[in-house]
Structure formats: C-alpha cells, structure tokens
LOTOR-644028 format. One record per residue (C-alpha): residue in one letter; x, y, z. Coordinates in steps of 0.05 Angstrom, whole numbers, padded with zeros to 5 digits, always signed. Example, Ala and Ser with C-alpha at 12.3 -4.5 7.8 and 13.67 -1.06 7.14 Angstrom:
REM residues 2
A+00246-00090+00156;S+00273-00021+00143;
//
This chain:
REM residues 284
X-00129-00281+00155;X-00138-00293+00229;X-00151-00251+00280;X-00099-00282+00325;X-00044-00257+00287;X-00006-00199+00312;X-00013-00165+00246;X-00058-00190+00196;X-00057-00145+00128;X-00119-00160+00080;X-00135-00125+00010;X-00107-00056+00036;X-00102-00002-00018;X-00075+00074-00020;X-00069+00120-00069;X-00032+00190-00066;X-00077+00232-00125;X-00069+00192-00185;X-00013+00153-00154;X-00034+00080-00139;X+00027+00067-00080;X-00008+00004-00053;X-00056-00046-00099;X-00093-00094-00058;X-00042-00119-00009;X-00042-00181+00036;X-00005-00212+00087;X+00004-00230+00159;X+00053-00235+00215;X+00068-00291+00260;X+00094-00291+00326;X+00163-00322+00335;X+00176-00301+00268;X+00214-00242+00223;X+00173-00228+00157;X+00202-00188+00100;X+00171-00136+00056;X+00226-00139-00011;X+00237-00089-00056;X+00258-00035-00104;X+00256+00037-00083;X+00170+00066-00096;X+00156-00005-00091;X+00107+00012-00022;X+00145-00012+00018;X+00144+00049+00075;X+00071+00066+00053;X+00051-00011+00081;X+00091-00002+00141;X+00065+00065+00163;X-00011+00037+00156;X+00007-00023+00199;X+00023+00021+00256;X-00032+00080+00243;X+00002+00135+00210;X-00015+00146+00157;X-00090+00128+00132;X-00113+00077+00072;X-00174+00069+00018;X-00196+00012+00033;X-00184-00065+00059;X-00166-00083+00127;X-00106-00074+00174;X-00108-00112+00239;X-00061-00109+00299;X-00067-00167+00345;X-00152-00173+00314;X-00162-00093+00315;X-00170-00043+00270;X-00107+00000+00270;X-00147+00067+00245;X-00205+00051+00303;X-00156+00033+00351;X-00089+00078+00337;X-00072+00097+00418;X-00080+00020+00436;X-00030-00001+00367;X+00023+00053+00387;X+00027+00032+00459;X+00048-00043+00436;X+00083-00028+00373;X+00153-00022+00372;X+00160+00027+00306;X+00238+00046+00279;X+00223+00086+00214;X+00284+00105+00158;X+00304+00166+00194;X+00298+00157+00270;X+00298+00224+00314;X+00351+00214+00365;X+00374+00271+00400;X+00437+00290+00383;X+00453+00319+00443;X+00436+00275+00490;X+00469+00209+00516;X+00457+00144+00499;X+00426+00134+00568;X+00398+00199+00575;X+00358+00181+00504;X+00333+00118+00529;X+00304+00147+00598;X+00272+00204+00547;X+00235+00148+00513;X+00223+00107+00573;X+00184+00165+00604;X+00156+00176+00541;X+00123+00109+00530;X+00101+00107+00604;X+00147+00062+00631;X+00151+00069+00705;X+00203+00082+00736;X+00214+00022+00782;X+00221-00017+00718;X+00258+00023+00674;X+00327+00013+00701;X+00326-00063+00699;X+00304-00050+00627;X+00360-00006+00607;X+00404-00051+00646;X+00382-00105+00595;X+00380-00066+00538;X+00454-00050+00550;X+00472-00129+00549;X+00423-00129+00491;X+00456-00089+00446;X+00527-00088+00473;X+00509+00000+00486;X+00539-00011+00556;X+00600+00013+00543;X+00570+00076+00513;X+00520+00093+00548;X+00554+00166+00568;X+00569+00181+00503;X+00536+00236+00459;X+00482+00202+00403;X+00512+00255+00359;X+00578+00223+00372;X+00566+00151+00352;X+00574+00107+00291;X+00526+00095+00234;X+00510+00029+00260;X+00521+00039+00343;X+00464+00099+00326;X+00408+00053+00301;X+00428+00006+00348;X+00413+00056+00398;X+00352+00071+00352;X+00332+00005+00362;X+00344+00010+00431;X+00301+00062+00443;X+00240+00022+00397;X+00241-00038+00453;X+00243-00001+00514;X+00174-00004+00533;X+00181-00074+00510;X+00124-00075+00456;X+00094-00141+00426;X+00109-00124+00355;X+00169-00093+00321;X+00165-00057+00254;X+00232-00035+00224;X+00234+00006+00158;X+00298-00011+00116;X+00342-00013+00187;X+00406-00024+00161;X+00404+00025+00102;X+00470+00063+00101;X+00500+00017+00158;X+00572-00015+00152;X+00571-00096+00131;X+00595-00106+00205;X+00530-00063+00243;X+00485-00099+00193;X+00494-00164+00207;X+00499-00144+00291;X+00432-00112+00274;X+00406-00172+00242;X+00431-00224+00305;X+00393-00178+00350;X+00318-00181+00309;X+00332-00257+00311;X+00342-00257+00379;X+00283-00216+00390;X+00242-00274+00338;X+00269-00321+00372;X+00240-00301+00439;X+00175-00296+00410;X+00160-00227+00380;X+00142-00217+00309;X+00179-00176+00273;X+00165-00138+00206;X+00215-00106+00171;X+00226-00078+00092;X+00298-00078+00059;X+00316-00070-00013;X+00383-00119+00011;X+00368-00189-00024;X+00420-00219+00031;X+00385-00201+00084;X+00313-00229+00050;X+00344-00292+00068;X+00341-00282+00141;X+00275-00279+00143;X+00225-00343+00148;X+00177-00308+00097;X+00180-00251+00052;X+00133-00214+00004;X+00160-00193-00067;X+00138-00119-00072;X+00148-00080-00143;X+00096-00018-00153;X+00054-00031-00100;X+00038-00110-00115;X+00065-00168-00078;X+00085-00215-00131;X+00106-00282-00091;X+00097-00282-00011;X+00138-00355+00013;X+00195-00370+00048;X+00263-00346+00021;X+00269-00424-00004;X+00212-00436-00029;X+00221-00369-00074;X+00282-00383-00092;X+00261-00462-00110;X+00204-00431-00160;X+00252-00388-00199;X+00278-00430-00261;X+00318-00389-00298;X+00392-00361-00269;X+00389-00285-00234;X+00449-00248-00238;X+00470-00198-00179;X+00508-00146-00211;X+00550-00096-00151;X+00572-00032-00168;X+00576+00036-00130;X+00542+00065-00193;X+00472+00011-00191;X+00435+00070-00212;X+00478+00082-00278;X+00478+00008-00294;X+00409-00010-00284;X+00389+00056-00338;X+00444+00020-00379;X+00424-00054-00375;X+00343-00036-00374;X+00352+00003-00436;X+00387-00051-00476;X+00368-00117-00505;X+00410-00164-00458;X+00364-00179-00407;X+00296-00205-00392;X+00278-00171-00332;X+00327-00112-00292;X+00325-00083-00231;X+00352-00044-00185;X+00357-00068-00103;X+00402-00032-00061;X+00468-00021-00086;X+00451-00082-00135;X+00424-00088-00202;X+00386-00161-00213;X+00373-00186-00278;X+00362-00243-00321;X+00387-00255-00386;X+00353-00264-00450;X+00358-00340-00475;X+00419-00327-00529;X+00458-00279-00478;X+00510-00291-00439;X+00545-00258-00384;X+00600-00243-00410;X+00567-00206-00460;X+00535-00159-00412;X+00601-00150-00380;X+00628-00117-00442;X+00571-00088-00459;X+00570-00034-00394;X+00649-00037-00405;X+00641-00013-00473;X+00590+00033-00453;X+00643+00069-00390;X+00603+00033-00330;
//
C-alpha cells in the first residue's frame, strides 16, 4: 500500500459479536479512477465503506485516507470526503436549492464561493431546472442526483457512494453513472459498492466481496478473462425465490443472488435449458 493513495485499505477486520462482517480486507484507491466494491447483500460491503470514512470503528488493520489514519484523524477525513450512504437525509421539505445552501453552510463553505458552486452543480447535474422544486417532490433518480449534489458541494477530494443507484430507474442510473465518470475523469477517486454486475463494468477495478472476503480485486477484464467456465445471468422480479430454488437443487455449481439477478454456473452435464424447466416446473 502507499501512503500517497487517497484511500489505501490494508488487512482491516470487524466483527459484530460472533459475526465476522469483514475478514482481512485490502485494497486501495487511485486518483483519476472509480473502484468497485461487488457483491451480494451481507457481503461487507457498507461495513468497508463506513470504516473508510470514520464511522463506524474496526479490530484491527489499517485504513488510510490520503496516508492518515481515519480513526486518529476522523474531523480532517470528513472535511475532504464526499460520503452518499444507501439512505441519504434530504429534507423533504426543502428545495433543491434551499438543500444545497443547508449543506454548503454545513460543510463551511463560504459564502462568496458557494454560489458559483451551486451554479456549477446545476450544469453538473442538469438540477437547474429544479432547483425551486420541493426534494419531497422529485423522482427516484432526480433525488439522489440531488443527493449527490449535496455530497460535492464542498468539493471534497474523495467520493464514497454506497449502492447509489439502488432502486433508481435504468434511465437515472446510467445519468448517475456519466456523472461519477466525469467526476474520475477530472481527477477524483471514487469508491463506490453495487450489487449491479453492469455497472461493475464501469469501473477500472473492482473487488469480488462474498461474506466479508475479497475473492479477485482486477479490472472488470481482466476478471472476466480468468473466468473459464460460462456464467449465466438469470432476471426475474422474484431473484430471491429463484436463487432458494436454483441453490437448493443440483443444477448448478455455484448460485447467487446480485441485485435483481441470480448468477450461476452450471454443473458440467447441465444445460440451460434444463434449468429453465426446472424453475418452470417448479412455478418460478
């Protein structure tokens, strides 16, 4: 790990009781870059996140931000961290503009500069238009990009976003997803989790989470260049029904469930079509 890295993630471990969340974790974060944390639902994803930007404690191993310890340093993390958890606390009351001056004065940002920053945020995230409207009144997706919004206004050096586009239309997603590249591509590094496969590929690395390990951390190529047998996305508005089906069957080699996916591969003398009937047969 270096220390020049914005966020540099070595051995870290945490435990709820019994519960092993996160085993001996590591990673880092470039700038200029977008790196994913990939996985199921319990797989540590949020736990990770919430360490990186001191809020929640760890047992042991090392999280730095920009070559300092996050729990020595939390007030100098928070100041430069940009930090957009699952559920985001807009006020629902309050206008789009009115909740971005709330959070402008609330990270500090002086006056003389906040208006050009709104100003560009508006561009930014095409909010303009909105910007007298009610939060409470917006879209799914116009909310967390309001959300997101409110995460850059005192223009921090590192964003962390946890599962951003969960519950977001097809359309906001991939708006969402031009405007973290945009924010890459002008330098900042970004962290983010999603249980969305698609959008692993947007990302120049990602780390394969499942029960608190990282399994593989490349590039979505080079991942997807080591896998040699075929993986099979199956969509359904009941994932959670199929992947009990498929993972208590015979069919497949491994199962599991991403978003509103189930992945699996097959066992050598299945075939899809077999599977197909199978959950047919079995009212799924």
């Amino acid at each position: 790990m270096t220390a020049s890295s914005p966020i540099s993630v070595n051995g870290l471990r945490k435990s709820y009781g019994a519960v092993e969340a996160v085993r001996d974790v590591s990673f880092r974060v470039e700038r200029g870059s977008i790196f994913g944390l990939i996985g199921p639902d319990g797989a540590g994803k949020t736990t990770i996140l919430r360490t990186v930007v001191s809020l929640l404690s760890f047992d042991s191993g090392q999280v730095l931000f920009c070559g300092r310890a996050v729990d020595k340093n939390p007030a100098y993390v928070r100041s430069r961290i940009g930090y957009m958890p699952q559920r985001f606390s807009l006020y629902q009351d309050l206008s789009v503009a009115e909740n971005l001056r709330f959070f402008g004065d609330l990270f500090g940002v002086p006056r003389q500069e906040l208006a050009g920053r709104l100003a560009r945020l508006y561009e930014f995230s095409g909010l303009g238009p909105f910007k007298s409207r009610r939060a409470g009144a917006l879209s799914g997706g116009m909310k967390q990009k309001l959300a997101l919004s409110c995460m850059l206004v005192h223009s921090p050096e590192v964003l962390v976003l946890d599962e951003p586009t969960f519950g977001v239309d097809p359309v906001s997603r991939g708006e969402l997803w031009d405007i973290l590249k945009a924010l890459r591509d002008q330098g900042s590094a970004v962290l983010v989790s999603t249980a969305y496969m698609d959008e692993a590929l947007l990302c120049d690395r990602v780390a394969l989470l499942f029960e608190g390990r990282i399994l593989a951390a490349e590039s979505p190529g080079e991942l997807a260049g080591q896998y040699g047998e075929p993986l099979y996305l199956v969509e359904t508005p009941v994932a959670h029904r199929v992947h009990a089906e498929l993972e208590s069957s015979l069919l497949c080699g491994q199962c599991h469930l991403f978003g509103d996916g189930v992945h699996i591969t097959l066992r050598r003398e299945v075939t899809a079509t077999q599977v197909a009937g199978h959950l047919a047969a079995s009212g799924v």
